[in-house]
CHARMM internal coordinates of N, CA and C (Angstrom, degrees):
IC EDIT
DIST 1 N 1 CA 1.4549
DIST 1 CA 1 C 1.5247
ANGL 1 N 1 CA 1 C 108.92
DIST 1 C 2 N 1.5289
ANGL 1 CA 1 C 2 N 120.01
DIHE 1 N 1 CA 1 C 2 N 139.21
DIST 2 N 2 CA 1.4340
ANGL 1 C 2 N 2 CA 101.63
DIHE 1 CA 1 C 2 N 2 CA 168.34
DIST 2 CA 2 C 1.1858
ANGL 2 N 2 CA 2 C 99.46
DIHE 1 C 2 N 2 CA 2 C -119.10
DIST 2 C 3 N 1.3214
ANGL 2 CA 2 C 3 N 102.32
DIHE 2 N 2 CA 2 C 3 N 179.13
DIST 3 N 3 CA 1.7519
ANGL 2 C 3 N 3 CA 124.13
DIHE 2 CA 2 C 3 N 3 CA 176.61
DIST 3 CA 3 C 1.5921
ANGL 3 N 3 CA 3 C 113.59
DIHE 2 C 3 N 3 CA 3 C -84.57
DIST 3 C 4 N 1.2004
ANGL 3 CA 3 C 4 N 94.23
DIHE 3 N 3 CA 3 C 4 N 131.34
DIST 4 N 4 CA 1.6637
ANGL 3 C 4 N 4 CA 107.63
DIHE 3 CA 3 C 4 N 4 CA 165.54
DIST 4 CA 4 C 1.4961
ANGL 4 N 4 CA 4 C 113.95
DIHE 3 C 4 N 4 CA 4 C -65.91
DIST 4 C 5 N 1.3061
ANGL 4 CA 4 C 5 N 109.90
DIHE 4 N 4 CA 4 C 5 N 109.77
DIST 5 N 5 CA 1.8930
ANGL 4 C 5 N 5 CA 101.63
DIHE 4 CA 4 C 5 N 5 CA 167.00
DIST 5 CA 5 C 1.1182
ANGL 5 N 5 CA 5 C 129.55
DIHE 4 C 5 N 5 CA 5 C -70.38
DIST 5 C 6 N 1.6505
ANGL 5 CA 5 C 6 N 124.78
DIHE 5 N 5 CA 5 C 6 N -8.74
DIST 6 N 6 CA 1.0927
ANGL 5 C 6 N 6 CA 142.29
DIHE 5 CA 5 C 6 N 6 CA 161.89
DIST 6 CA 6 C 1.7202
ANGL 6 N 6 CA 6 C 115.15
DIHE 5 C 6 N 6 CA 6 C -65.75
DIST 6 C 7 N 1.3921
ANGL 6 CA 6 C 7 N 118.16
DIHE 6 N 6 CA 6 C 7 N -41.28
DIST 7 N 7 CA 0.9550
ANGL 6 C 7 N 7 CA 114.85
DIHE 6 CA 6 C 7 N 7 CA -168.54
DIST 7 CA 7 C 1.9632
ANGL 7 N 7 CA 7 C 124.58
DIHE 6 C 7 N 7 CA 7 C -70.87
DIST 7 C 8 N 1.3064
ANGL 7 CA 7 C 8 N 124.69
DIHE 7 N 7 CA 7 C 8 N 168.05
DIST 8 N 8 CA 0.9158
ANGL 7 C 8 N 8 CA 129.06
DIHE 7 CA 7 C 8 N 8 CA -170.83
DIST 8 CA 8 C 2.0457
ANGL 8 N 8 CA 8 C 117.89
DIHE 7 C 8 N 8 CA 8 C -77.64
DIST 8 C 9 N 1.3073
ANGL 8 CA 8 C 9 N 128.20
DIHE 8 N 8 CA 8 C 9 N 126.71
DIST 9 N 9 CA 1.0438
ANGL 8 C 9 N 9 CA 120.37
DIHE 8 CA 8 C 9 N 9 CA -157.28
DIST 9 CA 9 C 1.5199
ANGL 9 N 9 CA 9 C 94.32
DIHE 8 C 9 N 9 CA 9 C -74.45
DIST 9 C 10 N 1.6420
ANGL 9 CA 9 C 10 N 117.77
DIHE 9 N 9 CA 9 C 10 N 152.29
DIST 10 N 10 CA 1.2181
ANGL 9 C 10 N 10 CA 109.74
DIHE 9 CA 9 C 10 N 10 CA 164.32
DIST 10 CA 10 C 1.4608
ANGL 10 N 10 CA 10 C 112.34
DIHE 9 C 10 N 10 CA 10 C -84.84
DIST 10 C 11 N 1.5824
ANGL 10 CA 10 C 11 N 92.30
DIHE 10 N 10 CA 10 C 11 N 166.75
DIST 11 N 11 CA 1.9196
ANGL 10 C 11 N 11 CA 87.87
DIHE 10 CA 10 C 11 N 11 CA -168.96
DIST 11 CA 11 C 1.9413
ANGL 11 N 11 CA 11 C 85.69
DIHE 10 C 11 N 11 CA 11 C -125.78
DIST 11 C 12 N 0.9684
ANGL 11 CA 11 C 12 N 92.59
DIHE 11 N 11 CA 11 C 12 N 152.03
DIST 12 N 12 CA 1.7393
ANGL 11 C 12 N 12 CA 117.54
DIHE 11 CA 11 C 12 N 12 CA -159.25
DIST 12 CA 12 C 1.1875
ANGL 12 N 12 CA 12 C 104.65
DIHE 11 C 12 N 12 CA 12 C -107.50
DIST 12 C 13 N 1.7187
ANGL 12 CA 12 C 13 N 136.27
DIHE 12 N 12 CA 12 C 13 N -9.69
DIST 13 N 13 CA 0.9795
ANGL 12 C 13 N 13 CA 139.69
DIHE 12 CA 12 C 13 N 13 CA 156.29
DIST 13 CA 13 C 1.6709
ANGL 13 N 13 CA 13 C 122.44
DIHE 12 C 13 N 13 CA 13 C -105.88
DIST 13 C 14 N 1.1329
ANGL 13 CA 13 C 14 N 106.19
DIHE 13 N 13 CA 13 C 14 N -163.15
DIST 14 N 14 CA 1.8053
ANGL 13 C 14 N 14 CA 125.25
DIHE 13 CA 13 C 14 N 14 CA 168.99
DIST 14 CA 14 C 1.3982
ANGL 14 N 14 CA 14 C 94.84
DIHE 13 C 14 N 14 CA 14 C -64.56
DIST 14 C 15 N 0.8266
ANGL 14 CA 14 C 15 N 145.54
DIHE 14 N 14 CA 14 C 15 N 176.87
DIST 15 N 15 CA 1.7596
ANGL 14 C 15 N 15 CA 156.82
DIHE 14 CA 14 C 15 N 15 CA 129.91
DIST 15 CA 15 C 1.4124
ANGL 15 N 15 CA 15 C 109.43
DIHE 14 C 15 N 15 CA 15 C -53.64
DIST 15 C 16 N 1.3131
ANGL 15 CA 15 C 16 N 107.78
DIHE 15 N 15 CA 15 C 16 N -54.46
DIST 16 N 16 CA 1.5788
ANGL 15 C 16 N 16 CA 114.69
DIHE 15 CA 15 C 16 N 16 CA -166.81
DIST 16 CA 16 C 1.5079
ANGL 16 N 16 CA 16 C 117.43
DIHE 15 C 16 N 16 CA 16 C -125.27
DIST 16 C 17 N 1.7187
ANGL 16 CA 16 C 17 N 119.02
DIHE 16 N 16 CA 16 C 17 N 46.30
DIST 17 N 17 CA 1.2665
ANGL 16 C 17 N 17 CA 134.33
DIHE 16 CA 16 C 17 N 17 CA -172.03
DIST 17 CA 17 C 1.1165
ANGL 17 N 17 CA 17 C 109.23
DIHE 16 C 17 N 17 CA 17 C -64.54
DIST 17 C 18 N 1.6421
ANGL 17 CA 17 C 18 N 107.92
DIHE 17 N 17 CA 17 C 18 N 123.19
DIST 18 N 18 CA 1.3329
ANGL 17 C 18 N 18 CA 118.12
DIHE 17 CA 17 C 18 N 18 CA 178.57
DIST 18 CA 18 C 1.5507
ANGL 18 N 18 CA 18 C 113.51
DIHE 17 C 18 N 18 CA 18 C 105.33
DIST 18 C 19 N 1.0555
ANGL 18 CA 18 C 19 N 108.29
DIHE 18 N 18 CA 18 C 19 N -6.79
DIST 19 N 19 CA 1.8686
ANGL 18 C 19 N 19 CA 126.58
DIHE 18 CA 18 C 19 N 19 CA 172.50
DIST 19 CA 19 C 1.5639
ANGL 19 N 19 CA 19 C 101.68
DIHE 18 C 19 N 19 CA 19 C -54.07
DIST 19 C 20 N 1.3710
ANGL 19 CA 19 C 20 N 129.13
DIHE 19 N 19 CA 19 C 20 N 146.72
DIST 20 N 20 CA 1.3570
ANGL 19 C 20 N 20 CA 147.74
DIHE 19 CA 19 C 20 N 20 CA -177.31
DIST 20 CA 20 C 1.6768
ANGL 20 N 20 CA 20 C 94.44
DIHE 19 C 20 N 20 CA 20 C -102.64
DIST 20 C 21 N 1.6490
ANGL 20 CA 20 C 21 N 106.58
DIHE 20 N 20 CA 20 C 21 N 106.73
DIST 21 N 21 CA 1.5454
ANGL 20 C 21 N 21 CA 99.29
DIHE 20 CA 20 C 21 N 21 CA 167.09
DIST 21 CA 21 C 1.5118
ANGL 21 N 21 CA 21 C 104.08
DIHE 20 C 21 N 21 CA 21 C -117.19
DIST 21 C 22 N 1.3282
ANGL 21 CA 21 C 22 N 115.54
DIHE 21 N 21 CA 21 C 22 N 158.84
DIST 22 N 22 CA 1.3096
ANGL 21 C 22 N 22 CA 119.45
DIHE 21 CA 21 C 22 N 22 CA -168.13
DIST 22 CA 22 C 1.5921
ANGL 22 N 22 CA 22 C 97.26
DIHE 21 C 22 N 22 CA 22 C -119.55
DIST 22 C 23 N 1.6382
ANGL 22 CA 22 C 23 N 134.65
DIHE 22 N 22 CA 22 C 23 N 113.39
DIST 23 N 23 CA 1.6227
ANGL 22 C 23 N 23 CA 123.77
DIHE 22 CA 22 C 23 N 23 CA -169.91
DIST 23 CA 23 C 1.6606
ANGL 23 N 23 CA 23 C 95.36
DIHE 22 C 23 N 23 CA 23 C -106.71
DIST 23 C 24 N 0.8185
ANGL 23 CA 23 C 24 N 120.61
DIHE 23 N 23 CA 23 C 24 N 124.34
DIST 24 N 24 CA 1.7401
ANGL 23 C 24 N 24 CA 137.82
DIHE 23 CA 23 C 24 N 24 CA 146.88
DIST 24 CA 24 C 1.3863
ANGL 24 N 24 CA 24 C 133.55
DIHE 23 C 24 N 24 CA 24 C -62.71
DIST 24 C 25 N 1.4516
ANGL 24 CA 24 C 25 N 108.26
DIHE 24 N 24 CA 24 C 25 N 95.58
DIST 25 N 25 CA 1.4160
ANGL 24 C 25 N 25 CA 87.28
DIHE 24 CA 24 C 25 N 25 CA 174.08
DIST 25 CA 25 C 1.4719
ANGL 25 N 25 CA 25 C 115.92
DIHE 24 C 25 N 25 CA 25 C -169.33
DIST 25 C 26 N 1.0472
ANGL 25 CA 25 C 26 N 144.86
DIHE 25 N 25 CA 25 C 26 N 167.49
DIST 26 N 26 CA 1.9982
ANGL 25 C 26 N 26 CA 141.12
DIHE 25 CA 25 C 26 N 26 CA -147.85
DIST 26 CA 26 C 1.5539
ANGL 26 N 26 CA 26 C 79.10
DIHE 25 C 26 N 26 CA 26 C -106.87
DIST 26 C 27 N 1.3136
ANGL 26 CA 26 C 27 N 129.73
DIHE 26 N 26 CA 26 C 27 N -31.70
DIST 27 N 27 CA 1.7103
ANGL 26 C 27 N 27 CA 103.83
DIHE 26 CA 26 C 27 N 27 CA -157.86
DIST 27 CA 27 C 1.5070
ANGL 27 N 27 CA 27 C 108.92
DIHE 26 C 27 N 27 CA 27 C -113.35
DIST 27 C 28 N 1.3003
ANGL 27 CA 27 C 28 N 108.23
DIHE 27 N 27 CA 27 C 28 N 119.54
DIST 28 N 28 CA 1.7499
ANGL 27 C 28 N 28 CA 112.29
DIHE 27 CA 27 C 28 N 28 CA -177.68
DIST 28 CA 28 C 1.3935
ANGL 28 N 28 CA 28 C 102.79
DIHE 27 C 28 N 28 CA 28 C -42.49
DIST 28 C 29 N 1.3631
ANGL 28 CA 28 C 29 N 117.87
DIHE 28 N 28 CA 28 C 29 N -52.20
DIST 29 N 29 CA 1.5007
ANGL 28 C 29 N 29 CA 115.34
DIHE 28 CA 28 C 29 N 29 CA -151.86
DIST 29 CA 29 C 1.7551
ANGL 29 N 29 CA 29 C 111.31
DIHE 28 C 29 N 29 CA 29 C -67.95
DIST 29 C 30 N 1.4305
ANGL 29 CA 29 C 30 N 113.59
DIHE 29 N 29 CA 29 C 30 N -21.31
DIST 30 N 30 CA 1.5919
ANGL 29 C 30 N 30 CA 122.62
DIHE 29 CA 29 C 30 N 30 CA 160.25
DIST 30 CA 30 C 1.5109
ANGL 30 N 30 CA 30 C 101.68
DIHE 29 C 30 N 30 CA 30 C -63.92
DIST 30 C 31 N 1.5207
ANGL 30 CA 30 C 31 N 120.71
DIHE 30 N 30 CA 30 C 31 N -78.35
DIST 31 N 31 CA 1.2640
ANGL 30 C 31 N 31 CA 131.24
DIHE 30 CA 30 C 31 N 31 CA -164.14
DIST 31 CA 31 C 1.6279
ANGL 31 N 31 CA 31 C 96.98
DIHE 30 C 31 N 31 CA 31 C -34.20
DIST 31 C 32 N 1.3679
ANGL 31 CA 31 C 32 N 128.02
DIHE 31 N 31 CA 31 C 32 N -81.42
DIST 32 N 32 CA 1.4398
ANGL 31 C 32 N 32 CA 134.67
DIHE 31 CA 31 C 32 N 32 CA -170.38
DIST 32 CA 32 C 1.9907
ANGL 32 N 32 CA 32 C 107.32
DIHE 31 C 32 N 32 CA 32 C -37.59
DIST 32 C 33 N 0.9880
ANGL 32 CA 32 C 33 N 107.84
DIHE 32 N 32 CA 32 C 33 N -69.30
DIST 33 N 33 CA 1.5312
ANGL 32 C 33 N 33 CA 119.12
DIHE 32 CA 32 C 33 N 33 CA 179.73
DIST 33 CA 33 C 1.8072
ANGL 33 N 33 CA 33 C 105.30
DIHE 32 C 33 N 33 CA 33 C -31.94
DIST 33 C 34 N 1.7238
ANGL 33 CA 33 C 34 N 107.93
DIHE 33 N 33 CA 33 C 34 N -72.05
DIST 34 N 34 CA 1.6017
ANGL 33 C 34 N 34 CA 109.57
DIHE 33 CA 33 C 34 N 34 CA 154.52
DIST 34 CA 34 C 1.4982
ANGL 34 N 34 CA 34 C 120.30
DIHE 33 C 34 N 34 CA 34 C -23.99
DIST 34 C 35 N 1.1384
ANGL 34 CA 34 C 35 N 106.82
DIHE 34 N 34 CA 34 C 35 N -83.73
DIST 35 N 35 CA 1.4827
ANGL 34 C 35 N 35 CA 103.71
DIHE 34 CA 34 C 35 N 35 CA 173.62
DIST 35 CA 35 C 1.2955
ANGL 35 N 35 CA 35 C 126.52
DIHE 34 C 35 N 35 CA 35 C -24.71
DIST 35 C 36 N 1.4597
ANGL 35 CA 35 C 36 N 106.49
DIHE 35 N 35 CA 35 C 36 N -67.41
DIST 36 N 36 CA 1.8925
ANGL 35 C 36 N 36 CA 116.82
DIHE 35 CA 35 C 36 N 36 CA 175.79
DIST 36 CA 36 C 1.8266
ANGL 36 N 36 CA 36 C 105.91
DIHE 35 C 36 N 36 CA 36 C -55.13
DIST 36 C 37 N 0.9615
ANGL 36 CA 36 C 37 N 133.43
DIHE 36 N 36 CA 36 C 37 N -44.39
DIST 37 N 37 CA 1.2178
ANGL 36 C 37 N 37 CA 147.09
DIHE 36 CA 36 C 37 N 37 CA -178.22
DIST 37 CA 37 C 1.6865
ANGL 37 N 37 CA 37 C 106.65
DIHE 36 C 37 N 37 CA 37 C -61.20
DIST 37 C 38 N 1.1888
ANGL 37 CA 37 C 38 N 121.90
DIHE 37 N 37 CA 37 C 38 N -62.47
DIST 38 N 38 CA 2.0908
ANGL 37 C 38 N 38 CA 133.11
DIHE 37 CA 37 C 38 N 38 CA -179.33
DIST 38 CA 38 C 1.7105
ANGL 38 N 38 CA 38 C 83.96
DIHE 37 C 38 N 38 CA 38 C -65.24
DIST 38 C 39 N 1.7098
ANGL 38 CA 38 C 39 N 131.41
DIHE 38 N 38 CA 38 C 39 N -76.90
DIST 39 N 39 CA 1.0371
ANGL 38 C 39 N 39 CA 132.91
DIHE 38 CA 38 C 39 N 39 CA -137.63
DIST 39 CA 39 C 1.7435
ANGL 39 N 39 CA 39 C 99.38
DIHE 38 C 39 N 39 CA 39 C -55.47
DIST 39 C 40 N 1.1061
ANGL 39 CA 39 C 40 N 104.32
DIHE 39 N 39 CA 39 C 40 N -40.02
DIST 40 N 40 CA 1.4070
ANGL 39 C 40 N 40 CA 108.72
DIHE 39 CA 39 C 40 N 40 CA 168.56
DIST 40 CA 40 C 1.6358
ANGL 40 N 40 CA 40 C 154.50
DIHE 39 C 40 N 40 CA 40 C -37.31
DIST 40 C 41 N 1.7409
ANGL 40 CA 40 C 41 N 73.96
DIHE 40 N 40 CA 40 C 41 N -44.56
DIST 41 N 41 CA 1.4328
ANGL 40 C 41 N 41 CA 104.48
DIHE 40 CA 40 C 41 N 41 CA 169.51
DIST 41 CA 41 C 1.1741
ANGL 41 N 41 CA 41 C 112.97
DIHE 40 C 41 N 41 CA 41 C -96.88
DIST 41 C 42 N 1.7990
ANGL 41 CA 41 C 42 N 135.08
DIHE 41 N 41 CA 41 C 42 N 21.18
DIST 42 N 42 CA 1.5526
ANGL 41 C 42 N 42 CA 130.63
DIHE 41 CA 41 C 42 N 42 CA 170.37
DIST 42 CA 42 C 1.7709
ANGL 42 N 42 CA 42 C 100.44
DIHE 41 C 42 N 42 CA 42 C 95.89
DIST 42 C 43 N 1.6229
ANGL 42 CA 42 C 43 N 114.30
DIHE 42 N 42 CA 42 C 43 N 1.61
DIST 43 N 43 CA 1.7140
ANGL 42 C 43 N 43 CA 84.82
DIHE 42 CA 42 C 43 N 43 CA -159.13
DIST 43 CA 43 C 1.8845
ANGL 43 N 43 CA 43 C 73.64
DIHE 42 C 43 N 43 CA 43 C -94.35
DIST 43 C 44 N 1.7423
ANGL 43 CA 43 C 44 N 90.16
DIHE 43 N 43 CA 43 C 44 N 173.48
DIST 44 N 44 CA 1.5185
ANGL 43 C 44 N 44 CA 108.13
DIHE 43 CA 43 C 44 N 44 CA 172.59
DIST 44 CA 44 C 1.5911
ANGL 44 N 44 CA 44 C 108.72
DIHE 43 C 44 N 44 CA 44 C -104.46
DIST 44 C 45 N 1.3791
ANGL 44 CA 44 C 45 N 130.94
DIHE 44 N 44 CA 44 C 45 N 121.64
DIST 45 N 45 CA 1.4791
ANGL 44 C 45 N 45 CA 119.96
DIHE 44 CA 44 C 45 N 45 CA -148.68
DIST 45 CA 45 C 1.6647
ANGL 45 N 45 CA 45 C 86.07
DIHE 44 C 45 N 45 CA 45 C -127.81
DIST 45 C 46 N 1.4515
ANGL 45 CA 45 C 46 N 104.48
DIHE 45 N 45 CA 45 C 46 N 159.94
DIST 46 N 46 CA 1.7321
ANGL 45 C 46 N 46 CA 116.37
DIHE 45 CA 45 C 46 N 46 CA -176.33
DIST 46 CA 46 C 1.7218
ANGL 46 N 46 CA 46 C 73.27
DIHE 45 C 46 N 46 CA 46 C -131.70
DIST 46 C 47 N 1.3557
ANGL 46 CA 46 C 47 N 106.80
DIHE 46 N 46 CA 46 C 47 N 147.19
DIST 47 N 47 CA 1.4545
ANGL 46 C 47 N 47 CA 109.99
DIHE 46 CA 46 C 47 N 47 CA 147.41
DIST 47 CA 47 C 1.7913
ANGL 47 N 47 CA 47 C 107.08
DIHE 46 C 47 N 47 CA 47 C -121.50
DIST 47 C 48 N 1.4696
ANGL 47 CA 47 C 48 N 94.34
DIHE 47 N 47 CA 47 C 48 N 166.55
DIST 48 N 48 CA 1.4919
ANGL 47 C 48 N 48 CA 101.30
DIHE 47 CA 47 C 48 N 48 CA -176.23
DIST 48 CA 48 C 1.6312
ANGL 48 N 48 CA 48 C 112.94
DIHE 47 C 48 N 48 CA 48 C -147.30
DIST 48 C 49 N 1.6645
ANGL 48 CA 48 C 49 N 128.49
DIHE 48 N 48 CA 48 C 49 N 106.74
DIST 49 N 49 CA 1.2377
ANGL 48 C 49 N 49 CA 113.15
DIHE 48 CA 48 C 49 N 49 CA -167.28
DIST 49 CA 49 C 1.8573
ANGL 49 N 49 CA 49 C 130.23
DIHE 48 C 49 N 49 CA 49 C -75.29
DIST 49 C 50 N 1.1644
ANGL 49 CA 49 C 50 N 107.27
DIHE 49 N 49 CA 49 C 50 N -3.26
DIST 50 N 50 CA 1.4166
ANGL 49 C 50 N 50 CA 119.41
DIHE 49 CA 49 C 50 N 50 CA 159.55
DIST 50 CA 50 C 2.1071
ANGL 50 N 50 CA 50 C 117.99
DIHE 49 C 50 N 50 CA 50 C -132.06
DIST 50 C 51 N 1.3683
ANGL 50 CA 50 C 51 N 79.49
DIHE 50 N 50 CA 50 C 51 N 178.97
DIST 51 N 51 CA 1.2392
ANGL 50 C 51 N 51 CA 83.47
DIHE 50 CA 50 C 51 N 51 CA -169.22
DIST 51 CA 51 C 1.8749
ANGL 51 N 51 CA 51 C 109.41
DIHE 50 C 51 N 51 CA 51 C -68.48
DIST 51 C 52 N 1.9736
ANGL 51 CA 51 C 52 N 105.90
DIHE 51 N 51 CA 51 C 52 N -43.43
DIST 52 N 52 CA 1.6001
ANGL 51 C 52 N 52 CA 89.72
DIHE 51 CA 51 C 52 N 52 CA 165.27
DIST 52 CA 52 C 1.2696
ANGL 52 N 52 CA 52 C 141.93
DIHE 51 C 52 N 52 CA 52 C -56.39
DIST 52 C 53 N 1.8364
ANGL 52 CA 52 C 53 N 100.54
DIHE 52 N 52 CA 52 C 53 N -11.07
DIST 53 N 53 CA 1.4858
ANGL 52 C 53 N 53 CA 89.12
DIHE 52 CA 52 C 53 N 53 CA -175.52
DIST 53 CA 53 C 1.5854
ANGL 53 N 53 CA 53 C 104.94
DIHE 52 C 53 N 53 CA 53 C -101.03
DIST 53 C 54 N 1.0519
ANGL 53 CA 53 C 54 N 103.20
DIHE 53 N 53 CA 53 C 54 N 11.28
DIST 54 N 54 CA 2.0472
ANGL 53 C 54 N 54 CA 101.24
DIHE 53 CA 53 C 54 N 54 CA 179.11
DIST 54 CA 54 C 1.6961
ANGL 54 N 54 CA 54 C 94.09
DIHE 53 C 54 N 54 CA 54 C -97.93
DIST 54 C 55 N 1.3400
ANGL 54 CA 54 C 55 N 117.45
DIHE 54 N 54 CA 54 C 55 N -28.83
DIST 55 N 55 CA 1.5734
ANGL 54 C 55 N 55 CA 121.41
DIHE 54 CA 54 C 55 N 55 CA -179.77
DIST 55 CA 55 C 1.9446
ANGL 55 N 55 CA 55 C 94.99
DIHE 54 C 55 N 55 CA 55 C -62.33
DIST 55 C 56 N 1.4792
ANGL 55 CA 55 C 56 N 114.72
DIHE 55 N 55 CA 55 C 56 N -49.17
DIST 56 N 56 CA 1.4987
ANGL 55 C 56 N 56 CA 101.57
DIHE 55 CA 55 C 56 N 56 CA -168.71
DIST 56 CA 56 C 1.2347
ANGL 56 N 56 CA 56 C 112.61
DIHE 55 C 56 N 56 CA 56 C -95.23
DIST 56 C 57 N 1.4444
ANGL 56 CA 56 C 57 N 126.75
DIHE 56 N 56 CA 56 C 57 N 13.29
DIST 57 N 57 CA 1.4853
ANGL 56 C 57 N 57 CA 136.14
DIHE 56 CA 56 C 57 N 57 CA 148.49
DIST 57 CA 57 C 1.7149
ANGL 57 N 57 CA 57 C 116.00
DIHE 56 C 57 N 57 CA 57 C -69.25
DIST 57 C 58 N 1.3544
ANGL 57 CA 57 C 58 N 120.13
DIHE 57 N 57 CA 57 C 58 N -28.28
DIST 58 N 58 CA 1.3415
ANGL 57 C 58 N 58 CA 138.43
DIHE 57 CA 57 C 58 N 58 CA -139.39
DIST 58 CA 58 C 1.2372
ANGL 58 N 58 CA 58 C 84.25
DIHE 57 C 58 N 58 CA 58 C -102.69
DIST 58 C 59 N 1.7966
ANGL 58 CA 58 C 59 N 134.15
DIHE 58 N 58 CA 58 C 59 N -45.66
DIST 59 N 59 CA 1.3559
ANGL 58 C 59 N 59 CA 156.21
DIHE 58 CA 58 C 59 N 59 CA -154.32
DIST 59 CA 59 C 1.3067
ANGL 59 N 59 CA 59 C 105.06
DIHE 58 C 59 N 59 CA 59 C -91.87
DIST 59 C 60 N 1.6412
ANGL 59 CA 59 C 60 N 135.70
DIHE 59 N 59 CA 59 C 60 N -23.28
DIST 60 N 60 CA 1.8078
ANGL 59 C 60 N 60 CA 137.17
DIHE 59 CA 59 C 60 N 60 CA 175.09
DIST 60 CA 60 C 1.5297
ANGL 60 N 60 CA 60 C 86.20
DIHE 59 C 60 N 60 CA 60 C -118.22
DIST 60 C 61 N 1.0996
ANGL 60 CA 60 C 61 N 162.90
DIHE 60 N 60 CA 60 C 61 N 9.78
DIST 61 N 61 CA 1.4764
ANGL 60 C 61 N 61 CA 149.35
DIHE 60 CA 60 C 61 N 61 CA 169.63
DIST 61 CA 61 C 1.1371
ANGL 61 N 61 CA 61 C 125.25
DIHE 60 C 61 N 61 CA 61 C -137.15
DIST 61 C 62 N 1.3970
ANGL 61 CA 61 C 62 N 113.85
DIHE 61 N 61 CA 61 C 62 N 138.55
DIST 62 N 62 CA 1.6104
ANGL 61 C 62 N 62 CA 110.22
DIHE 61 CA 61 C 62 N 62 CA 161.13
DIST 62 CA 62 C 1.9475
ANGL 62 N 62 CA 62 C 119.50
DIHE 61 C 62 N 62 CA 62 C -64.42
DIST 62 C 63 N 0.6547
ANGL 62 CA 62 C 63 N 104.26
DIHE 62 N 62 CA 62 C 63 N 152.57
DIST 63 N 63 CA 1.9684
ANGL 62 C 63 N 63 CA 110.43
DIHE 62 CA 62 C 63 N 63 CA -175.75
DIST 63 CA 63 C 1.7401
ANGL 63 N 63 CA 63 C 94.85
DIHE 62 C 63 N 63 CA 63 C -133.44
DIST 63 C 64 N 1.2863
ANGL 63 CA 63 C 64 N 80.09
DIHE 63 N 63 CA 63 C 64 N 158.90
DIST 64 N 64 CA 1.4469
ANGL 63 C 64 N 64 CA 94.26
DIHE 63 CA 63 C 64 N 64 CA -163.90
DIST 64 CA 64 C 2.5939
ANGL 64 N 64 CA 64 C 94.08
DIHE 63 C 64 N 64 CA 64 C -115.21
DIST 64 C 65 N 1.3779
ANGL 64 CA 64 C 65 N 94.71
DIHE 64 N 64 CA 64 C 65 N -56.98
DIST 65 N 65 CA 1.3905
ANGL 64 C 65 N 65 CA 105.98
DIHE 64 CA 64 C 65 N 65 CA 152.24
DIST 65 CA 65 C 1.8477
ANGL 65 N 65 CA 65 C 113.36
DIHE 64 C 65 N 65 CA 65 C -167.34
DIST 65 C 66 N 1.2733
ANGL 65 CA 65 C 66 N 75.55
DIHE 65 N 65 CA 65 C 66 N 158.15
DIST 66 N 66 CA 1.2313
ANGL 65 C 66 N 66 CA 85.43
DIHE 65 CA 65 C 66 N 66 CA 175.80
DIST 66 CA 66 C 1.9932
ANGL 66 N 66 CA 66 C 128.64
DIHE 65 C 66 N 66 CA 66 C -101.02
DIST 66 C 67 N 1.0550
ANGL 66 CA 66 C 67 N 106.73
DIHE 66 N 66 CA 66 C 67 N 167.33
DIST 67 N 67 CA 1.9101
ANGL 66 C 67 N 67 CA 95.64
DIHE 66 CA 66 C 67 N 67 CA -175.80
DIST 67 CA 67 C 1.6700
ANGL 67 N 67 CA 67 C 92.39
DIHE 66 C 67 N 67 CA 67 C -129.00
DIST 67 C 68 N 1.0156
ANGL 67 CA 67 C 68 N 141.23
DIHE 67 N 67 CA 67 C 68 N 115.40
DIST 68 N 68 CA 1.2061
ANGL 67 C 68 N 68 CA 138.63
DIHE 67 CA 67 C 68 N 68 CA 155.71
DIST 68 CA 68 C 1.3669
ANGL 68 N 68 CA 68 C 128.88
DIHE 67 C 68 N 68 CA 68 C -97.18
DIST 68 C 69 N 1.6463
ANGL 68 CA 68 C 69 N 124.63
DIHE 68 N 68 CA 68 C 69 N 121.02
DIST 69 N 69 CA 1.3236
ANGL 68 C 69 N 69 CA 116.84
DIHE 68 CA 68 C 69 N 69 CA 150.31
DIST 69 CA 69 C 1.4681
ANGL 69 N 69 CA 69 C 119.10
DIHE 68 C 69 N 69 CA 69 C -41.49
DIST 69 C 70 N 1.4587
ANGL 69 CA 69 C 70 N 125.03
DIHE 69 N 69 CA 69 C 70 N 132.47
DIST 70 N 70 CA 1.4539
ANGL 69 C 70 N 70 CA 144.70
DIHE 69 CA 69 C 70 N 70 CA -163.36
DIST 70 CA 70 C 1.8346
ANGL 70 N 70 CA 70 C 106.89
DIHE 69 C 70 N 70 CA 70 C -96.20
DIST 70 C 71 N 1.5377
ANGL 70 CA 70 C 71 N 106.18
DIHE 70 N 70 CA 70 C 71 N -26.00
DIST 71 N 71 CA 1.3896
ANGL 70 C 71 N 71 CA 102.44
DIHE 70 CA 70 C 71 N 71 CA 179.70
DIST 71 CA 71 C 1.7069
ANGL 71 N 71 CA 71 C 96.54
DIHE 70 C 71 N 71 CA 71 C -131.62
DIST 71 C 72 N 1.6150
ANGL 71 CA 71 C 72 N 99.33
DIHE 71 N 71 CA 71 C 72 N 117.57
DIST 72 N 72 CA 1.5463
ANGL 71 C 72 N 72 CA 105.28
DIHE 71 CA 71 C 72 N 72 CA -169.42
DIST 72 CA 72 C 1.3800
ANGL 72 N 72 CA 72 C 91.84
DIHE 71 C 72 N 72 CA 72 C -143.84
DIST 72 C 73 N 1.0218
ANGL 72 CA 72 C 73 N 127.18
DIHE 72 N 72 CA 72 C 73 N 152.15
DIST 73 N 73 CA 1.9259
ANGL 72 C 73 N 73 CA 137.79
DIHE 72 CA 72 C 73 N 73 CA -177.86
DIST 73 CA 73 C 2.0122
ANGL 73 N 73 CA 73 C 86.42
DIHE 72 C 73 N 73 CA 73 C -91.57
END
COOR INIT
IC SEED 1 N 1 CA 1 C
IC BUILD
């Protein structure tokens, strides 16, 4: 088989390894799974189980992005 020189190189890492993501969300069992899933891939992850406490994570840290659950009490 040969290689396409046109084609796109694969990349063997994250894109952005080592990025600060901040995940949002009411249910541990999402939050944890996320975690195992980013930590994996090189990122450095904060979780936060509501929205005030990702607001006062957001307020002592730099973030790189954040993932939020959209329907949270």
């Amino acid at each position: 088989m040969t290689s396409d020189p046109t084609a796109p190189a694969l990349v063997s890492r994250a894109p952005f390894e080592g990025a600060t993501l901040l995940l949002v969300d009411d249910e541990s069992g999402v939050l944890n799974a996320l975690r195992r899933l980013f930590r994996g891939q090189g990122y450095t992850v904060l979780l936060a189980s509501s929205g005030a406490e990702g607001l006062q994570i957001l307020a002592q840290q730099p973030v790189d992005l954040v993932l939020s659950d959209m329907r949270m009490p």
